[in-house]
C-alpha atoms as a printed R data frame, in Angstrom:
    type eleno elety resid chain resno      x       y       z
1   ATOM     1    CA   UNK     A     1 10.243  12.492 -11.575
2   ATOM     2    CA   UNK     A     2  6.546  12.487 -12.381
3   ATOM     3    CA   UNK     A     3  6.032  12.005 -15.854
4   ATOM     4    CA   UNK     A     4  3.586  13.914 -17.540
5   ATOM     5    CA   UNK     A     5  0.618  12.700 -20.243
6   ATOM     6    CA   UNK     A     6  2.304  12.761 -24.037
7   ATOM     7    CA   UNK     A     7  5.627  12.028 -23.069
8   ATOM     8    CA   UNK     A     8  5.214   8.197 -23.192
9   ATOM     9    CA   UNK     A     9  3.717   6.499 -26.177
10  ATOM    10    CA   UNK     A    10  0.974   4.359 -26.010
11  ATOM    11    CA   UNK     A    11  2.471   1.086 -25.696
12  ATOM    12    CA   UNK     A    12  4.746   2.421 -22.962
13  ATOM    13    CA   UNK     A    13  1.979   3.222 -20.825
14  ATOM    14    CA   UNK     A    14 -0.241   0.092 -21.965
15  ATOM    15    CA   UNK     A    15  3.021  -1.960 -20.845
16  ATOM    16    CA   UNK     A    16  3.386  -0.413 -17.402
17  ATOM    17    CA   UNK     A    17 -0.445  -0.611 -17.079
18  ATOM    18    CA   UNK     A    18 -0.100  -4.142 -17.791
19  ATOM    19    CA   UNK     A    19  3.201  -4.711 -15.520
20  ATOM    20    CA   UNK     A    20  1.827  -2.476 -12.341
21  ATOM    21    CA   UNK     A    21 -2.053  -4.241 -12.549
22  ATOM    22    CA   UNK     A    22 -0.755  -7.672 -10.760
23  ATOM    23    CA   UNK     A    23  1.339  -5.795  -8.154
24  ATOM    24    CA   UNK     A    24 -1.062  -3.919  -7.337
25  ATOM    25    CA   UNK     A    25 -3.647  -6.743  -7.098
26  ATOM    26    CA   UNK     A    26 -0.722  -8.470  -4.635
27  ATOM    27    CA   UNK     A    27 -0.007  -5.205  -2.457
28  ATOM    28    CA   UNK     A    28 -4.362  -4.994  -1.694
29  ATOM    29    CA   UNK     A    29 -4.030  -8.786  -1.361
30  ATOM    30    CA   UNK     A    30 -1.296  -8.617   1.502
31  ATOM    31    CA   UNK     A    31 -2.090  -5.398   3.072
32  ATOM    32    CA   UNK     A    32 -5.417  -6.830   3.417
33  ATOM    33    CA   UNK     A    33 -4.689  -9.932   5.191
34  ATOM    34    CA   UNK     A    34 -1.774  -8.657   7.228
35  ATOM    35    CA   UNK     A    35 -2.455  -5.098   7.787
36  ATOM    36    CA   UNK     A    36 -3.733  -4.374  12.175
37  ATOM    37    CA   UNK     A    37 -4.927  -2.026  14.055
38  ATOM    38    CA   UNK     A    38 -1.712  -0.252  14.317
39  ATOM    39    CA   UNK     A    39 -0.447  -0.301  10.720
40  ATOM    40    CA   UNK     A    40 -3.256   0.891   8.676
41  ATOM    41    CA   UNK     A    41 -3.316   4.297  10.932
42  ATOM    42    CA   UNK     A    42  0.747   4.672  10.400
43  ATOM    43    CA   UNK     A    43  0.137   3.689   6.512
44  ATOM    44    CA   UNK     A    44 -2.251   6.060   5.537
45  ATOM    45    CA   UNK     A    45 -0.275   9.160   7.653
46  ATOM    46    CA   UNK     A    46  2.548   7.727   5.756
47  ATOM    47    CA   UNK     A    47  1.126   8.226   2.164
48  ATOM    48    CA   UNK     A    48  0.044  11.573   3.166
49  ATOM    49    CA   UNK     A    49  3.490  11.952   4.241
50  ATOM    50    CA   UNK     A    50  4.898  11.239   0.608
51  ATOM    51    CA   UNK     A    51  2.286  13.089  -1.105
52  ATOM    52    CA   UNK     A    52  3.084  16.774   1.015
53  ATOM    53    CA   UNK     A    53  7.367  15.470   0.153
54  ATOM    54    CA   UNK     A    54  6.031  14.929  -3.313
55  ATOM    55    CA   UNK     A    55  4.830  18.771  -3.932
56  ATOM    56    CA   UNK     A    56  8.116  20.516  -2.650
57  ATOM    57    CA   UNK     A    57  9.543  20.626  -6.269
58  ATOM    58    CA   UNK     A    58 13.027  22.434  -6.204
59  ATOM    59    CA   UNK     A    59 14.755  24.047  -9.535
60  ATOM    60    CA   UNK     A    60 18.376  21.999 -10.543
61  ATOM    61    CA   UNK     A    61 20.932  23.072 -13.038
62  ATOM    62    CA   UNK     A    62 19.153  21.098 -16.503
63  ATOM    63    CA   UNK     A    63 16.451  23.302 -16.360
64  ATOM    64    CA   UNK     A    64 14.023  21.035 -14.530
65  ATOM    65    CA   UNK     A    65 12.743  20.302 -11.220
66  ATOM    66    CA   UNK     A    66 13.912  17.177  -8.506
67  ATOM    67    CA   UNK     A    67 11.882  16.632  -5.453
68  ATOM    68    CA   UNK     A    68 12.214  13.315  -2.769
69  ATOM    69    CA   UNK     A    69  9.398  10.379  -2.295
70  ATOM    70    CA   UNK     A    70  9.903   9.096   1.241
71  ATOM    71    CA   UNK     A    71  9.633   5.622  -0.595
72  ATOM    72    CA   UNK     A    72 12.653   3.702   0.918
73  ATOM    73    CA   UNK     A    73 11.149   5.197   4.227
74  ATOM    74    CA   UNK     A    74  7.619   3.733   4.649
75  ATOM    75    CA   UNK     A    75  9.610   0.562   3.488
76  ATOM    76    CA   UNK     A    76 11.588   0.202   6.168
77  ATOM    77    CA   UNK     A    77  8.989   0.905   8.665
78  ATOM    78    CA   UNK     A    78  6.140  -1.282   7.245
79  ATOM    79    CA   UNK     A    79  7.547  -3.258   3.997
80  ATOM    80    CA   UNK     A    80  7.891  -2.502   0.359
81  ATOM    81    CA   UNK     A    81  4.622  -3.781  -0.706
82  ATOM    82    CA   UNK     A    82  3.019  -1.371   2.128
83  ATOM    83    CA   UNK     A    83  4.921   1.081  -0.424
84  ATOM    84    CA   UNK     A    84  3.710   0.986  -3.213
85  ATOM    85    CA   UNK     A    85  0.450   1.026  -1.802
86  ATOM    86    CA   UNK     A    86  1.079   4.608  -0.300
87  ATOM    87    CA   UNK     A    87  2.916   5.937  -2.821
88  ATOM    88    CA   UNK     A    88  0.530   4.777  -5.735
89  ATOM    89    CA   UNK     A    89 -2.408   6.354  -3.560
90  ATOM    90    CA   UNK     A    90 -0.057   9.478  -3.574
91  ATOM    91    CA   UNK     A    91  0.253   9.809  -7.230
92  ATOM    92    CA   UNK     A    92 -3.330   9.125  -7.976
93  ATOM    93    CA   UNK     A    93 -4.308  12.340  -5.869
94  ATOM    94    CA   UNK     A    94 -1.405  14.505  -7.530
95  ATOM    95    CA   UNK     A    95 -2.390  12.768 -11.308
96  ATOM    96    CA   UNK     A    96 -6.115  13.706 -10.375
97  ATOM    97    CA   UNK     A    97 -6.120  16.911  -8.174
98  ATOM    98    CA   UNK     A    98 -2.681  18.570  -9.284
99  ATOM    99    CA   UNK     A    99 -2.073  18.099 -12.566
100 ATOM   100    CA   UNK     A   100  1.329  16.560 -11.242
101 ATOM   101    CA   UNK     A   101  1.983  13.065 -12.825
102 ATOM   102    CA   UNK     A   102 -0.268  12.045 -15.907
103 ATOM   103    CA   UNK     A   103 -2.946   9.413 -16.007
104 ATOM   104    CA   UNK     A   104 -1.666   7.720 -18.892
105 ATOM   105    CA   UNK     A   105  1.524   7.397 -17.478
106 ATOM   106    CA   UNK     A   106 -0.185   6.961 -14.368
107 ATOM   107    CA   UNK     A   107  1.185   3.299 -13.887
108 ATOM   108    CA   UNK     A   108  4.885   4.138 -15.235
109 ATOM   109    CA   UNK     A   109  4.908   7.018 -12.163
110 ATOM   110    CA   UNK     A   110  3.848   4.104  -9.811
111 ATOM   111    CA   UNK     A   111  6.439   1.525 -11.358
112 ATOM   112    CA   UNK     A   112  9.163   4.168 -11.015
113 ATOM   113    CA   UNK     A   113  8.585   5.695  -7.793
114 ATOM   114    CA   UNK     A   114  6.292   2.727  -5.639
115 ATOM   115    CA   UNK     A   115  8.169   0.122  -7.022
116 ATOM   116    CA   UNK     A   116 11.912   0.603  -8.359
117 ATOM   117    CA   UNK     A   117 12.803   3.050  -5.296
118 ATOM   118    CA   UNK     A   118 10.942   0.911  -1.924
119 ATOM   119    CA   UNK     A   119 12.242  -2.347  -3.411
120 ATOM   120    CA   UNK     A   120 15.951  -1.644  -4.558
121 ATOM   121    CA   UNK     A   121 16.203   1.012  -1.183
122 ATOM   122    CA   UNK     A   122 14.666  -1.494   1.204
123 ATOM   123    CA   UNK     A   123 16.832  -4.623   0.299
124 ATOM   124    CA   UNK     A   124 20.230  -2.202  -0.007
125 ATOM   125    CA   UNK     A   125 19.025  -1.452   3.258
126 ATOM   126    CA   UNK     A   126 18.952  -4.965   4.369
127 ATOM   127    CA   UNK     A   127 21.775  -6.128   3.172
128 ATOM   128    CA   UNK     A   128 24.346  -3.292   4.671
129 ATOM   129    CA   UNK     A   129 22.571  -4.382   8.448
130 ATOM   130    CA   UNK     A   130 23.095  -7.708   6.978
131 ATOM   131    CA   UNK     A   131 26.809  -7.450   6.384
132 ATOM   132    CA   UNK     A   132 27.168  -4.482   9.339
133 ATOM   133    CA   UNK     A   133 25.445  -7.376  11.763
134 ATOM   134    CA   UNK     A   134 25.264  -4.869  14.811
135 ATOM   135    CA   UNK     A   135 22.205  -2.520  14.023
136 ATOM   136    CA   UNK     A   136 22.765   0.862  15.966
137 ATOM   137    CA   UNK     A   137 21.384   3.680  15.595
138 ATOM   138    CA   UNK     A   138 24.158   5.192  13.483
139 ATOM   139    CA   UNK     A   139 24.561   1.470  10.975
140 ATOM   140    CA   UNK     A   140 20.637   1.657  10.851
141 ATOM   141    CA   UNK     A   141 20.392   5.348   9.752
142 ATOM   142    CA   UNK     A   142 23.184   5.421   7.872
143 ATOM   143    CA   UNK     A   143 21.749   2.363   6.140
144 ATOM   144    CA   UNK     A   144 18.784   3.689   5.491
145 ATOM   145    CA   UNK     A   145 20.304   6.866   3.921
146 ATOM   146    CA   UNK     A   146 21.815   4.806   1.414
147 ATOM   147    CA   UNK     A   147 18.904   2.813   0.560
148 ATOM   148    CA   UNK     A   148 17.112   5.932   0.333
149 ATOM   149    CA   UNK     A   149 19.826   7.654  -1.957
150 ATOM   150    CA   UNK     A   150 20.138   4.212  -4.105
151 ATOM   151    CA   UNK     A   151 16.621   3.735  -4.749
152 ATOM   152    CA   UNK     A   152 15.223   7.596  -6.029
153 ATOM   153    CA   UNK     A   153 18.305   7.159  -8.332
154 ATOM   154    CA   UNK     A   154 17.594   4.099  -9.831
155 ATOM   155    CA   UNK     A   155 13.916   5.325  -9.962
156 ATOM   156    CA   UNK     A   156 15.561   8.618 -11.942
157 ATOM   157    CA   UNK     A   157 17.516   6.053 -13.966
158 ATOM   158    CA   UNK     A   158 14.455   3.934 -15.313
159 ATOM   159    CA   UNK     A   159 12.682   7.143 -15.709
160 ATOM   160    CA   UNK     A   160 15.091   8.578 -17.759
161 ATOM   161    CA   UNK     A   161 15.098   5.185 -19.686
162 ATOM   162    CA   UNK     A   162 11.601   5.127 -20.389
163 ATOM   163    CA   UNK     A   163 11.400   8.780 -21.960
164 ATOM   164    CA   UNK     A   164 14.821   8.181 -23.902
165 ATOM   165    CA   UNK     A   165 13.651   5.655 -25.952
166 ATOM   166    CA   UNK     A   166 10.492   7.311 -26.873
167 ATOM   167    CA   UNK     A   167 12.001   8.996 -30.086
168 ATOM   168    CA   UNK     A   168 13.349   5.349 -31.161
169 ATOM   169    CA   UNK     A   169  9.380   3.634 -30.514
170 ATOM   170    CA   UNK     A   170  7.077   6.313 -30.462
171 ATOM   171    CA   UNK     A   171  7.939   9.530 -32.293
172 ATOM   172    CA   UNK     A   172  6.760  12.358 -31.818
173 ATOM   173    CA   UNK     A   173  6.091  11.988 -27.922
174 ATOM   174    CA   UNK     A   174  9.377  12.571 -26.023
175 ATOM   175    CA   UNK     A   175 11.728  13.862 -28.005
176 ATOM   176    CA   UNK     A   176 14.616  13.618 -26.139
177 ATOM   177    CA   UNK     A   177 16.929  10.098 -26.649
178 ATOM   178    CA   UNK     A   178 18.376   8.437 -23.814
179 ATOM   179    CA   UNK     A   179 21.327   9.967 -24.484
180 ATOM   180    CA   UNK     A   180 20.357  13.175 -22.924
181 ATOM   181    CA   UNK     A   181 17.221  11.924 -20.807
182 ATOM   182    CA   UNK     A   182 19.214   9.613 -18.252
183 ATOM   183    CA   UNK     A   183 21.934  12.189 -17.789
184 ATOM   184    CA   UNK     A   184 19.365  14.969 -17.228
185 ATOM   185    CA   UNK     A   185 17.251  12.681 -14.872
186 ATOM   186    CA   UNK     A   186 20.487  10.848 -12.856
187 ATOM   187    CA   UNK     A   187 21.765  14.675 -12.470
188 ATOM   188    CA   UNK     A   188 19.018  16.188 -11.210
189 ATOM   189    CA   UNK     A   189 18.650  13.334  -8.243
190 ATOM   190    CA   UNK     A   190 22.788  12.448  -8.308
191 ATOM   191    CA   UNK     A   191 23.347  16.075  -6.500
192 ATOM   192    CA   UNK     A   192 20.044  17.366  -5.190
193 ATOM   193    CA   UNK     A   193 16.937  15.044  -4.523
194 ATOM   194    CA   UNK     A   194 19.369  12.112  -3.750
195 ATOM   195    CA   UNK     A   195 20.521  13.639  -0.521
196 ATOM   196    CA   UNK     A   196 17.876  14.813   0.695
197 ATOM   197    CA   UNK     A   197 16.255  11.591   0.210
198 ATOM   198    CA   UNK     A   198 19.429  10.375   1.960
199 ATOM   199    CA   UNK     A   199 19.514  12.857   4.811
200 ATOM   200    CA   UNK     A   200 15.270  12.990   5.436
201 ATOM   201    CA   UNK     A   201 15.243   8.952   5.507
202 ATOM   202    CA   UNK     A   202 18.790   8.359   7.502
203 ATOM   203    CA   UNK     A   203 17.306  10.852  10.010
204 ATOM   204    CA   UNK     A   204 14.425   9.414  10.580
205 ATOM   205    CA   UNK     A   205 15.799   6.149  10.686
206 ATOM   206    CA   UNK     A   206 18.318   7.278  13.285
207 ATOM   207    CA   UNK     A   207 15.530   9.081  15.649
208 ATOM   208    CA   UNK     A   208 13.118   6.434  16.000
209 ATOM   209    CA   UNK     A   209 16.227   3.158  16.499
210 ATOM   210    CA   UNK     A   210 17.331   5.926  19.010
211 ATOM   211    CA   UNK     A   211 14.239   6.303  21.059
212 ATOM   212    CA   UNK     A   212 13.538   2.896  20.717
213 ATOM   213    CA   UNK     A   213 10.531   3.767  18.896
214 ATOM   214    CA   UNK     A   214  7.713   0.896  18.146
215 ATOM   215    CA   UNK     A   215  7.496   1.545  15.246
216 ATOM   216    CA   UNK     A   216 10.761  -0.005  13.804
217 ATOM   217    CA   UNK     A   217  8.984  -2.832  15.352
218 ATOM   218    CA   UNK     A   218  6.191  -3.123  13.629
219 ATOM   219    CA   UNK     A   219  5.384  -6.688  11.060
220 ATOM   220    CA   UNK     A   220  6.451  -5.933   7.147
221 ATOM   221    CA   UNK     A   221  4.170  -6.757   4.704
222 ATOM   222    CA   UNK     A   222  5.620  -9.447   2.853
223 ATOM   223    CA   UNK     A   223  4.596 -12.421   0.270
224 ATOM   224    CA   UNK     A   224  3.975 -15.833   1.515
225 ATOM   225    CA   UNK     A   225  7.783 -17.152   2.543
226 ATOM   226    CA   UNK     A   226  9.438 -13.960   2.645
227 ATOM   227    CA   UNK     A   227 11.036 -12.775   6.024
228 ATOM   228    CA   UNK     A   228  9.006 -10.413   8.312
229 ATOM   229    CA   UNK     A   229  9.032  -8.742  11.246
230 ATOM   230    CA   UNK     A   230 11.460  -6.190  13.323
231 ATOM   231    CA   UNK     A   231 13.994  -4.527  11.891
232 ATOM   232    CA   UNK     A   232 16.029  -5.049  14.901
């Protein structure tokens, strides 16, 4: 899902710069005024948690490669704003260190994968315990799978969307229409990095409601109004 430099035109990645520079001025502005002693430990082990997830790239039948983001996961356990956090920190290492992810489309990696997948997998989350009501083990991972397989597919989705219309605003970078770029993208996560996603997040999920673990217990970083606290 990492989109590489010259595949997005200019004013894709000027727009994405421009859309991802206020949420990530509000993620540092609530992490920093809600973020303890206990969080900012579990935080950082959880963006190096995404980044190692990030690397295992596996081969799928279009010819490319799928891999999962752990996304929907540190959202459940700390917020979706503690997400994108992690995640962008994630990318910037790969983009830098790894050659995996561009800089220029830098911001469009973060908007896909720190913001599309923790948000939409976090609140599809929420609202199956919502309509569930009793949060076992079993409703909360199973929950949590689905977030987890919901959100890396929308993520694919908007990915997909973003290269497809390349040809139509910026020849001569992708050249690929959306025609063929969302089905190639939605396929590759659809059948492989969708349920692991799934199985990795409902899992975990699962384990720690289980075991009674305090960290399902732990405040959410949220904006000023917004619900926070346990998950249970």
């Amino acid at each position: 899902m990492h989109i590489p430099d010259g595949y997005l035109g200019p004013a894709t990645c000027l727009f994405f710069y421009i859309v991802m520079i206020p949420i990530w001025y509000t993620a540092f502005r609530i992490s920093s005024k809600q973020l303890n002693e206990r969080s900012v430990p579990l935080l950082a082990m959880l963006s190096a948690f995404a980044f190692l997830v990030m690397m295992f790239n596996w081969p799928v039948p279009d010819g490319t490669t799928a891999h999962m983001v752990g996304a929907v996961l540190i959202a459940i356990l700390l917020g979706p704003w503690a997400s994108v956090i992690a995640i962008s920190v994630a990318l910037l290492i790969q983009a830098f260190f790894f050659g995996d992810g561009g800089l220029t489309s830098y911001a469009a990696n973060c908007f896909n994968m720190g913001v599309v997948i923790p948000f939409v997998g976090y609140y599809v989350y929420s609202l199956i315990l919502k309509f569930v009501g009793k949060k076992t083990p079993a409703t909360m991972g199973l929950a949590a799978a689905i977030g987890g397989y919901v959100g890396i597919n929308a993520a694919a989705f908007m990915a997909g969307l973003e290269l497809g219309i390349q040809p139509f605003i910026a020849p001569g970078y992708c050249p690929y229409p959306y025609t063929v770029s969302i089905p190639a993208m939605l396929l590759a996560h659809l059948v492989t990095a969708g349920p692991v996603e799934a199985v990795v997040t409902g899992s975990v999920v699962y384990y720690l409601k289980s075991k009674n673990s305090h960290l399902l217990n732990l405040p959410k970083l949220t904006l000023r109004g917004e619900k926070s606290g346990a998950v249970d």
